[in-house]
Backbone and ligand atoms as CSV (ligand in chain L), in Angstrom:
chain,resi,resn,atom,element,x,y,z
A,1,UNK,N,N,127.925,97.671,79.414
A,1,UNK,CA,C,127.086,97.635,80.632
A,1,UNK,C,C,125.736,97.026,80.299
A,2,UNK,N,N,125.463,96.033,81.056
A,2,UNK,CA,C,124.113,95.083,80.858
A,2,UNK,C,C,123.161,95.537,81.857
A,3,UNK,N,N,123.142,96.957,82.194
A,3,UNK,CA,C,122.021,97.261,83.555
A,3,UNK,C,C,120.379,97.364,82.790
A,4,UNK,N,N,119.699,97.088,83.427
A,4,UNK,CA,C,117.894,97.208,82.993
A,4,UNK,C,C,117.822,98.215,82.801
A,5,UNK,N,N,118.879,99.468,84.197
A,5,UNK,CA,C,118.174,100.825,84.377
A,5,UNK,C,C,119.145,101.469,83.808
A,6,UNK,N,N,119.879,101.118,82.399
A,6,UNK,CA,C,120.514,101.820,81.659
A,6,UNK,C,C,120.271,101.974,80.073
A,7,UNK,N,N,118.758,101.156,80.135
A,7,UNK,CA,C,118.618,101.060,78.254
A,7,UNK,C,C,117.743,102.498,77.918
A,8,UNK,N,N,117.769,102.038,76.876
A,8,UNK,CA,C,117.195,103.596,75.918
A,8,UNK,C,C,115.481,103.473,76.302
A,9,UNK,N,N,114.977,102.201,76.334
A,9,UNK,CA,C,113.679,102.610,76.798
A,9,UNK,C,C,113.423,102.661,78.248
A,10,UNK,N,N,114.040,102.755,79.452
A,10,UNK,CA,C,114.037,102.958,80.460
A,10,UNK,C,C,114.043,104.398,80.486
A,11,UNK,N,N,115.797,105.225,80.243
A,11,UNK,CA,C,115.889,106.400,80.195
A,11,UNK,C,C,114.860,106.772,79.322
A,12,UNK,N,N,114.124,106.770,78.098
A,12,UNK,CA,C,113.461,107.218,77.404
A,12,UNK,C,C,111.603,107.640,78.499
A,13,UNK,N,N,111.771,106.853,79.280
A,13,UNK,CA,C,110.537,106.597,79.937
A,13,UNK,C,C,110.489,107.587,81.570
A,14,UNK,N,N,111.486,108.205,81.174
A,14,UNK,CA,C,112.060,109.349,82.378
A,14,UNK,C,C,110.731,110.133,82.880
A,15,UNK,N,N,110.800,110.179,84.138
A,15,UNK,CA,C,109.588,111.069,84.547
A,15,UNK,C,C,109.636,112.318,84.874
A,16,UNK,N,N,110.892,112.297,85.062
A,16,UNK,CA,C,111.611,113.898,85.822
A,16,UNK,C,C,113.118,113.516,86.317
A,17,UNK,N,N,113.796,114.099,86.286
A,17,UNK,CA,C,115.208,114.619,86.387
A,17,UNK,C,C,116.089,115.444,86.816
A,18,UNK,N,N,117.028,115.491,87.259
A,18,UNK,CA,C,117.845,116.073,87.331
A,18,UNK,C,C,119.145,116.032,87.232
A,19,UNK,N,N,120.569,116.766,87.312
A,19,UNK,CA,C,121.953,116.294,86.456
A,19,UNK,C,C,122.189,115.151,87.137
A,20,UNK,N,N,121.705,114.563,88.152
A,20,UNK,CA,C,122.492,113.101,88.849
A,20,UNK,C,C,121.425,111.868,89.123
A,21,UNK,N,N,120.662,112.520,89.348
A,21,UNK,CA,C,119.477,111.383,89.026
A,21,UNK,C,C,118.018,111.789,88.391
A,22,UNK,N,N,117.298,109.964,88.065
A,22,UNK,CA,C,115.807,110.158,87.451
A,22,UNK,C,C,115.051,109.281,88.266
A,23,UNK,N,N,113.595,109.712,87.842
A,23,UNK,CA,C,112.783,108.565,88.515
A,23,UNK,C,C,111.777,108.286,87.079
A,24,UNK,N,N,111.362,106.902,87.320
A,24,UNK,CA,C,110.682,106.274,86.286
A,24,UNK,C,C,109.868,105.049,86.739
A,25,UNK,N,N,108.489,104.957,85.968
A,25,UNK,CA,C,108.025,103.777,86.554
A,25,UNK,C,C,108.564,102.216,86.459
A,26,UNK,N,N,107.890,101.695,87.871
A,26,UNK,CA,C,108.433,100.247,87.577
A,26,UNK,C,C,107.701,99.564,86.754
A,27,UNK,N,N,107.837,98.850,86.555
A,27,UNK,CA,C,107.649,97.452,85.417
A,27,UNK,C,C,106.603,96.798,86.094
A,28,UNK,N,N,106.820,96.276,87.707
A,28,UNK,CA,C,106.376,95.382,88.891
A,28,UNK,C,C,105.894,96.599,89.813
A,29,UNK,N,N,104.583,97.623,89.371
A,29,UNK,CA,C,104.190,98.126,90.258
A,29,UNK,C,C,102.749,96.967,91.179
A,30,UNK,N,N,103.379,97.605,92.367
A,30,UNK,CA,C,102.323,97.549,93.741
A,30,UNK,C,C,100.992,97.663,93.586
A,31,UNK,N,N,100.984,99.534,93.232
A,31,UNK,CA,C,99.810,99.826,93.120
A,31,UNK,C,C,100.240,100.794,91.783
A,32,UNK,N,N,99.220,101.397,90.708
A,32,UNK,CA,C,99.549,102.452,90.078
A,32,UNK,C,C,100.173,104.047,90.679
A,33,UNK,N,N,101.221,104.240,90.092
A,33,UNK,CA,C,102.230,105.226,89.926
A,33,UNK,C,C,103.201,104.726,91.453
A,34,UNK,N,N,103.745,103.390,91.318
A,34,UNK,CA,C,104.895,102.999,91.949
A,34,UNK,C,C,105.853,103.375,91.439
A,35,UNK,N,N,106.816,104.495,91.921
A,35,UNK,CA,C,107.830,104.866,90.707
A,35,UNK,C,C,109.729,104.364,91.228
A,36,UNK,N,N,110.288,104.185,90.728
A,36,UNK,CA,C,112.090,104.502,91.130
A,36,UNK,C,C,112.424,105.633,91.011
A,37,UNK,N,N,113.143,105.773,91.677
A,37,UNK,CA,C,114.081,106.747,91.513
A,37,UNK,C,C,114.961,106.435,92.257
A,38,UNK,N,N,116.820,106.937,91.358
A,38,UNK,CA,C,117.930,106.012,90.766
A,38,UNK,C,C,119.270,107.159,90.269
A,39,UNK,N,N,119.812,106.473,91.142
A,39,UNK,CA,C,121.471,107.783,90.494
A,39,UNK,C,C,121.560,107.433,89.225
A,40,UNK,N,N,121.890,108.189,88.940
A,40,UNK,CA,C,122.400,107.830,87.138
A,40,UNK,C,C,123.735,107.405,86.844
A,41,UNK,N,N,124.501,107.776,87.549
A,41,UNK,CA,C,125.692,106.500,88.003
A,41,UNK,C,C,125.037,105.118,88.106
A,42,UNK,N,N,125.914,104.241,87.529
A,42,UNK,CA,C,125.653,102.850,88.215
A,42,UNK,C,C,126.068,102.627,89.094
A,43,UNK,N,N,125.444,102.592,90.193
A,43,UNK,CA,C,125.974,101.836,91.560
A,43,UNK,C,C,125.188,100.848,92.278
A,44,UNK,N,N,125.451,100.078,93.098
A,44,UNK,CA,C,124.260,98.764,93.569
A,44,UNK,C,C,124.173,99.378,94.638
A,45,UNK,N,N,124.796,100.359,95.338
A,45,UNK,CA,C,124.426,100.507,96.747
A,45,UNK,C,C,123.956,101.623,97.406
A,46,UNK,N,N,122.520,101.997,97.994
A,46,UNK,CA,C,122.639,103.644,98.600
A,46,UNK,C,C,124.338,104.195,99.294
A,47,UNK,N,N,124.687,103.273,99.611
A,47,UNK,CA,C,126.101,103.304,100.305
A,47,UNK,C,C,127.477,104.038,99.538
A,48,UNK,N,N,127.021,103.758,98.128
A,48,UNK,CA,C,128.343,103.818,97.123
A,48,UNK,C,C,127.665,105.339,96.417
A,49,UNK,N,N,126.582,106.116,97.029
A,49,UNK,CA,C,125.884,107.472,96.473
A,49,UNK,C,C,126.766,107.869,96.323
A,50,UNK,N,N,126.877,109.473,96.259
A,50,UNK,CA,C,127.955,110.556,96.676
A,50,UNK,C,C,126.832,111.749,97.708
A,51,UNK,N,N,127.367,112.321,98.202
A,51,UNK,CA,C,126.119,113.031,99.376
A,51,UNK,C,C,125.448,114.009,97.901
A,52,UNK,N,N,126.191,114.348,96.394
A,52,UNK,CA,C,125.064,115.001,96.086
A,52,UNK,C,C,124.320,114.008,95.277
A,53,UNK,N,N,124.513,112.710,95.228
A,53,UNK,CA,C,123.654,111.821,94.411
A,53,UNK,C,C,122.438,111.886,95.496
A,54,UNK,N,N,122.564,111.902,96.682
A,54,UNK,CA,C,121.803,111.344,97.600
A,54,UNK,C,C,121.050,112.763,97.584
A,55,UNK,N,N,121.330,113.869,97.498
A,55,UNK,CA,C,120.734,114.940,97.369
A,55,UNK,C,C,119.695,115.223,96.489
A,56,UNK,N,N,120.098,114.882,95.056
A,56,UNK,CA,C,119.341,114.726,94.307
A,56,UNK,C,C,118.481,114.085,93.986
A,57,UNK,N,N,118.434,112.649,94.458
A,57,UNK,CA,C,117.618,111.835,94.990
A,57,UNK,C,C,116.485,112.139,95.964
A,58,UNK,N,N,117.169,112.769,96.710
A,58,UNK,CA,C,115.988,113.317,97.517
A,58,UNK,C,C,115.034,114.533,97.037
A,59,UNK,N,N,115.610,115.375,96.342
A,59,UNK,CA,C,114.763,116.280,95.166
A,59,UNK,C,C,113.605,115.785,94.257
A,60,UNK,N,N,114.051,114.455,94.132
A,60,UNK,CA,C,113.408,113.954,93.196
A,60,UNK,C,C,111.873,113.626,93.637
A,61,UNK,N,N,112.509,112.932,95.051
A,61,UNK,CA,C,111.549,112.291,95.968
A,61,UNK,C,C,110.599,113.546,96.046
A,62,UNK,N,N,110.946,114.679,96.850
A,62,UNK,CA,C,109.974,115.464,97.280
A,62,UNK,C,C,109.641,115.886,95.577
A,63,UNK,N,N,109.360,116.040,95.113
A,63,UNK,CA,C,108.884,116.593,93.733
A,63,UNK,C,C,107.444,115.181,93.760
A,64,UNK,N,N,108.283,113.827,93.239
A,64,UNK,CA,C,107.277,112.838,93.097
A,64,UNK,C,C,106.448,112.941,94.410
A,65,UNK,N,N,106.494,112.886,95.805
A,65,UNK,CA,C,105.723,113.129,96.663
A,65,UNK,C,C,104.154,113.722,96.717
A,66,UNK,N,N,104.806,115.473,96.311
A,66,UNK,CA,C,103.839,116.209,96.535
A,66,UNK,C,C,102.714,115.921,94.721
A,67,UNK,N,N,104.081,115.079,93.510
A,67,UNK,CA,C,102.977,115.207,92.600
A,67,UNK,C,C,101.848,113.533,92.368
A,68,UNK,N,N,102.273,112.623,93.074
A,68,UNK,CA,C,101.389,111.559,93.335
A,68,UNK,C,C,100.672,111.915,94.267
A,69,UNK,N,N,100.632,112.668,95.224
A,69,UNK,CA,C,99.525,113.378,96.187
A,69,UNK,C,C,98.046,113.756,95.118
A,70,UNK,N,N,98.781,114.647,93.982
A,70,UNK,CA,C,98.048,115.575,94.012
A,70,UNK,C,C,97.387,114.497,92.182
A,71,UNK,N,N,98.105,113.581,91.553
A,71,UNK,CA,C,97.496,113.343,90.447
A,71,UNK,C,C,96.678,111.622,90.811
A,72,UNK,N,N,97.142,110.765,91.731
A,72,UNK,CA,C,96.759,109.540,92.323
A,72,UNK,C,C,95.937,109.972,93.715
A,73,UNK,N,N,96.013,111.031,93.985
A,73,UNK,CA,C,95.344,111.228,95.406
A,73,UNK,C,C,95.871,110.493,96.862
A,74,UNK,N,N,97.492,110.023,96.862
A,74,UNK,CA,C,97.913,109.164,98.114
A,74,UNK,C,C,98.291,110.016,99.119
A,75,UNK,N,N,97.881,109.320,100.345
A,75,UNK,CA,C,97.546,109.433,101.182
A,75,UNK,C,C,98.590,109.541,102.218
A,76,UNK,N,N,99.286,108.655,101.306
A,76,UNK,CA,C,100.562,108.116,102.585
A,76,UNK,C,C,101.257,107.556,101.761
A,77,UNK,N,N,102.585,107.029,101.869
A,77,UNK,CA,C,103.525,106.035,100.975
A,77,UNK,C,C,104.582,105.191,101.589
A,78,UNK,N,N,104.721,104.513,101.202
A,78,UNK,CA,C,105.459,103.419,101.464
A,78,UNK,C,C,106.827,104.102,100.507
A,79,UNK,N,N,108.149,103.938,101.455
A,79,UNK,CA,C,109.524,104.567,100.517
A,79,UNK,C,C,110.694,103.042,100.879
A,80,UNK,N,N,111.113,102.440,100.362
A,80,UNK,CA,C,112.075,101.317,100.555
A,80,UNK,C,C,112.928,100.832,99.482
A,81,UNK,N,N,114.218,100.364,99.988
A,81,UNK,CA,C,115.126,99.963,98.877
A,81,UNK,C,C,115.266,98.687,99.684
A,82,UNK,N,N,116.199,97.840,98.779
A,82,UNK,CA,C,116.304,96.159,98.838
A,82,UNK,C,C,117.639,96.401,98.279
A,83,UNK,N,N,118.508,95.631,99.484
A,83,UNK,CA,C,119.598,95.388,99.362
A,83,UNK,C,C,119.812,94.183,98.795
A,84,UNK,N,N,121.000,93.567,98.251
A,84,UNK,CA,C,121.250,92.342,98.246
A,84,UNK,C,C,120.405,91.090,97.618
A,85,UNK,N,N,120.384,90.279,97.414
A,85,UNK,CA,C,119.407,89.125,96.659
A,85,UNK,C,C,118.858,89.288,98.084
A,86,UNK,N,N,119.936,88.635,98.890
A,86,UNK,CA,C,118.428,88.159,100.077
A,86,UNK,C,C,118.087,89.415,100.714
A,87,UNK,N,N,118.080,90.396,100.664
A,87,UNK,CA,C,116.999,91.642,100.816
A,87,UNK,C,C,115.487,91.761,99.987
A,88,UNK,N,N,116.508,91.185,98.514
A,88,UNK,CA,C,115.070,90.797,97.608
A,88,UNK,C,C,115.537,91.721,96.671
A,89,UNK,N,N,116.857,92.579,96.289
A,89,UNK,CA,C,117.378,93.530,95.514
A,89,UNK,C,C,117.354,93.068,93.613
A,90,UNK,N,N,116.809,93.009,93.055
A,90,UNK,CA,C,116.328,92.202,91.739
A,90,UNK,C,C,117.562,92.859,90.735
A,91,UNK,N,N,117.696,94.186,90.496
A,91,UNK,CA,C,118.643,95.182,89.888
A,91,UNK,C,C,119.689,95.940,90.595
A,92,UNK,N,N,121.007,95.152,90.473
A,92,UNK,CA,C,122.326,96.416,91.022
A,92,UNK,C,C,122.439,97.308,90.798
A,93,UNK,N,N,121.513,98.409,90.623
A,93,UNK,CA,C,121.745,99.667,90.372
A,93,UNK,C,C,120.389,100.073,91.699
A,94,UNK,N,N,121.139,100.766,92.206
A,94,UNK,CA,C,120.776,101.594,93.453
A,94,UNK,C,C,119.297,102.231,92.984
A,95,UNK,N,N,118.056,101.632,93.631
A,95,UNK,CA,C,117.069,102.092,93.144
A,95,UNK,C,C,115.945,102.506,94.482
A,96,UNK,N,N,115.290,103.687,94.938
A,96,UNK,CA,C,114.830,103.951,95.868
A,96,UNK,C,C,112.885,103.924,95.722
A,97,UNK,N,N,112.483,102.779,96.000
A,97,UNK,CA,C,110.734,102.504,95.720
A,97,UNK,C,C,110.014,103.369,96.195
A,98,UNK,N,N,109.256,104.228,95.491
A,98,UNK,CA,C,108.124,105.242,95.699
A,98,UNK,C,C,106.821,104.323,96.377
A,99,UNK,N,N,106.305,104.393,96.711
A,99,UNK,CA,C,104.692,103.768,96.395
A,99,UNK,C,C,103.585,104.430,97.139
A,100,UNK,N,N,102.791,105.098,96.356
A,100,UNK,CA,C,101.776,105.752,97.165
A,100,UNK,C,C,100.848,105.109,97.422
A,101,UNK,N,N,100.147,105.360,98.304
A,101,UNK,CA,C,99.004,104.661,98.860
A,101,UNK,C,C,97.595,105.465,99.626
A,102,UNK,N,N,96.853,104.642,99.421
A,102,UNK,CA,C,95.556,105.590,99.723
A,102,UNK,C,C,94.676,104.553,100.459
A,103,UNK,N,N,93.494,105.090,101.099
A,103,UNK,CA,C,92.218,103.721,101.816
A,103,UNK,C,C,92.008,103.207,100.652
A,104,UNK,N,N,92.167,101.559,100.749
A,104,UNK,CA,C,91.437,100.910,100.251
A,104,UNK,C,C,91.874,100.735,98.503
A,105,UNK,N,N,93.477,100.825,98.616
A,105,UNK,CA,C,94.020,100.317,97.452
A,105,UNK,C,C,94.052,98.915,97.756
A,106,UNK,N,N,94.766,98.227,96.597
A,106,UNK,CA,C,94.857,97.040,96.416
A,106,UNK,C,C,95.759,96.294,96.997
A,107,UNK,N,N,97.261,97.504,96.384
A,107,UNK,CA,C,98.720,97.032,96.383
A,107,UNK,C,C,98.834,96.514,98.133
A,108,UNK,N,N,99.323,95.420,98.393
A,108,UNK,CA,C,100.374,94.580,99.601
A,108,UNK,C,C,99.235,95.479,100.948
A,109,UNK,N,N,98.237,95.237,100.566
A,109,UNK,CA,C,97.064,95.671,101.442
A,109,UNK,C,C,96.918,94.563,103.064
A,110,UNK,N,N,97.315,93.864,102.359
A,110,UNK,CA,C,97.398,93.095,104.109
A,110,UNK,C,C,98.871,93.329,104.753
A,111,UNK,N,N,99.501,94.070,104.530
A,111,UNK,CA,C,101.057,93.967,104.794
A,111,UNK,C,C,100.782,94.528,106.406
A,112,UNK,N,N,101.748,93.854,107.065
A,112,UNK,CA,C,101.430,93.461,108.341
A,112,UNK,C,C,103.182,93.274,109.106
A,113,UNK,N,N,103.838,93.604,109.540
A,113,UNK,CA,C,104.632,93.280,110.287
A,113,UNK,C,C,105.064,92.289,110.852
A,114,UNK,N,N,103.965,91.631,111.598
A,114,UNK,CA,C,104.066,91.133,112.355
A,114,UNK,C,C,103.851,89.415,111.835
A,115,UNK,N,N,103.742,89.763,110.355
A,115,UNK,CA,C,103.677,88.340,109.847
A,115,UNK,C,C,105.185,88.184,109.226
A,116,UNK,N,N,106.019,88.778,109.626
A,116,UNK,CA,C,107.761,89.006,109.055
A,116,UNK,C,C,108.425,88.554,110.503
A,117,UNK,N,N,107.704,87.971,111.853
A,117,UNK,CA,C,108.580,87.853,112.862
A,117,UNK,C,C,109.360,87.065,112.668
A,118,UNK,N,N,110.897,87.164,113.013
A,118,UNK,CA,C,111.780,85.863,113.121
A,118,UNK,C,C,111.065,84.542,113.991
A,119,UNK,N,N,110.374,85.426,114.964
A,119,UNK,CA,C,109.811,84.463,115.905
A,119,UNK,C,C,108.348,84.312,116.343
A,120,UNK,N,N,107.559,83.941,115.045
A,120,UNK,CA,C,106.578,83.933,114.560
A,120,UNK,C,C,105.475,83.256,116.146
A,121,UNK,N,N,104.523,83.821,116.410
A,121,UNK,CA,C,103.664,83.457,117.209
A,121,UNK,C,C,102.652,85.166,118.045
A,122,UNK,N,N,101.868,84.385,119.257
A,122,UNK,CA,C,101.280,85.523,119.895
A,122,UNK,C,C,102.398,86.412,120.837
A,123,UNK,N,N,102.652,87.333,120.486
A,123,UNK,CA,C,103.486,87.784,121.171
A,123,UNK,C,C,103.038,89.588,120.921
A,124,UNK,N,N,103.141,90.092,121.700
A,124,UNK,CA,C,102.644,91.877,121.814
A,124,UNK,C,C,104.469,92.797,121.365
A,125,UNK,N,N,104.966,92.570,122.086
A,125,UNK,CA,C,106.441,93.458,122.002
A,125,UNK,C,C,107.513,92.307,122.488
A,126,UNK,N,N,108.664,92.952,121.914
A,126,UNK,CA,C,109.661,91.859,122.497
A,126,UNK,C,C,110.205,92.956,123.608
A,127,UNK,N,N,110.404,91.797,124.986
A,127,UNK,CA,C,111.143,92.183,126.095
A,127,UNK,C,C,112.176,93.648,126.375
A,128,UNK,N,N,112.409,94.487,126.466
A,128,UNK,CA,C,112.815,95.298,126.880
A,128,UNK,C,C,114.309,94.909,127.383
A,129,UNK,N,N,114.211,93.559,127.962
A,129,UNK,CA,C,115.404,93.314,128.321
A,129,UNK,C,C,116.604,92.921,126.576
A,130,UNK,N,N,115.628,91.719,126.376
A,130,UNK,CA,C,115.954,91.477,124.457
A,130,UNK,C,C,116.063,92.545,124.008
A,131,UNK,N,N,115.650,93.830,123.897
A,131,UNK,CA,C,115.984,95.229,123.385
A,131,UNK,C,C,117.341,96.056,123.523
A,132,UNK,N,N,117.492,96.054,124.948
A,132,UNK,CA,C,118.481,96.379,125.617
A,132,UNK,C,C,119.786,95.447,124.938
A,133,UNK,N,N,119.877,94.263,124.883
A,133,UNK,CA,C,120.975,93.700,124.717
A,133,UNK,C,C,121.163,93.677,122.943
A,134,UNK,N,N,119.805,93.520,122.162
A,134,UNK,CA,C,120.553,93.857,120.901
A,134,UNK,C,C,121.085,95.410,120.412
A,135,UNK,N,N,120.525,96.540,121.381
A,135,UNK,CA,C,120.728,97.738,121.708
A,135,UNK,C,C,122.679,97.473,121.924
A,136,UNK,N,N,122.504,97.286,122.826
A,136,UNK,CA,C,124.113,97.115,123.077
A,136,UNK,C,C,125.046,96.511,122.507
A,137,UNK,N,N,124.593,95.372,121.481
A,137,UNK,CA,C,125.493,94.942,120.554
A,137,UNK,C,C,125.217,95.490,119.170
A,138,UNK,N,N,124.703,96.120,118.932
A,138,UNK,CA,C,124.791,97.110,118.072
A,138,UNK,C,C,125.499,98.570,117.994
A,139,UNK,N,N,125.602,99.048,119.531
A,139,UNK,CA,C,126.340,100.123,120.071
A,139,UNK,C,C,127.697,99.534,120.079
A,140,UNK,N,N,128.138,98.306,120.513
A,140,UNK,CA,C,129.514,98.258,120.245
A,140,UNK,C,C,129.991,97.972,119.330
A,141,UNK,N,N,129.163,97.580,118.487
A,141,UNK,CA,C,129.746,97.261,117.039
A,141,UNK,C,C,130.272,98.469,116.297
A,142,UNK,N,N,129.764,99.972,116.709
A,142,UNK,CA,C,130.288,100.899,115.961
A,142,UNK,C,C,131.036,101.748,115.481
L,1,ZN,ZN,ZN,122.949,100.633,86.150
């Protein structure tokens, strides 16, 4: 197995744990104490978890939560995974991005929404009607 998030100095660099998953810092942090946390199974997909990988995962989360609150002082956080290359997914192993944040950090400080539109211009909300219909093709798709 050739995974990043399977070598000895990764696991060695463990922040906390438990029997199914760890979290550890990234390499490519945002801001300081951007952390992963990661089944310990290899899998590429939140999809391919098991409900207690996903459990534990979430243990992990609330643990790192309340302790980047309390040793970085954040405020708020940013939580996201990246699917796929074109999601922007860099490592197939199922990895869930911490990132805390506070006034007047550094990290992706202009991040903005609204500069990600498919349909880039002045525009306030899209139509209600446009809502409705991707609403509905999403409902029948299921
Ligand atoms: Zn892996």
């Amino acid at each position: 197995m050739d995974c990043p998030y399977e070598t000895k100095e990764v696991r060695d660099s463990t922040i906390v744990e438990n029997d199914l998953a760890f979290a550890f810092l990234t390499n490519i942090p945002i801001v300081p104490g951007h952390v992963l946390v990661c089944p310990k199974r290899h899998v590429p997909y939140y999809e391919d978890t098991t409900p207690e990988e996903k459990i534990a995962i979430e243990k992990l989360t609330s643990i790192l939560r309340r302790t980047l609150k309390k040793v970085f002082g954040a405020q708020g956080f940013n939580y996201a995974w990246n699917e796929e290359k074109i999601g922007g997914q860099g490592v197939p192993h199922f990895h869930l991005h911490i990132v805390p944040r506070k006034e007047g950090d550094t990290g992706i400080y202009k991040y903005d929404p609204r500069e990600f539109l498919y349909r880039p211009g002045p525009r306030d909300i899209t139509p209600r009607e446009e809502l409705s219909e991707v609403t509905e093709l999403i409902r029948k798709g299921i």
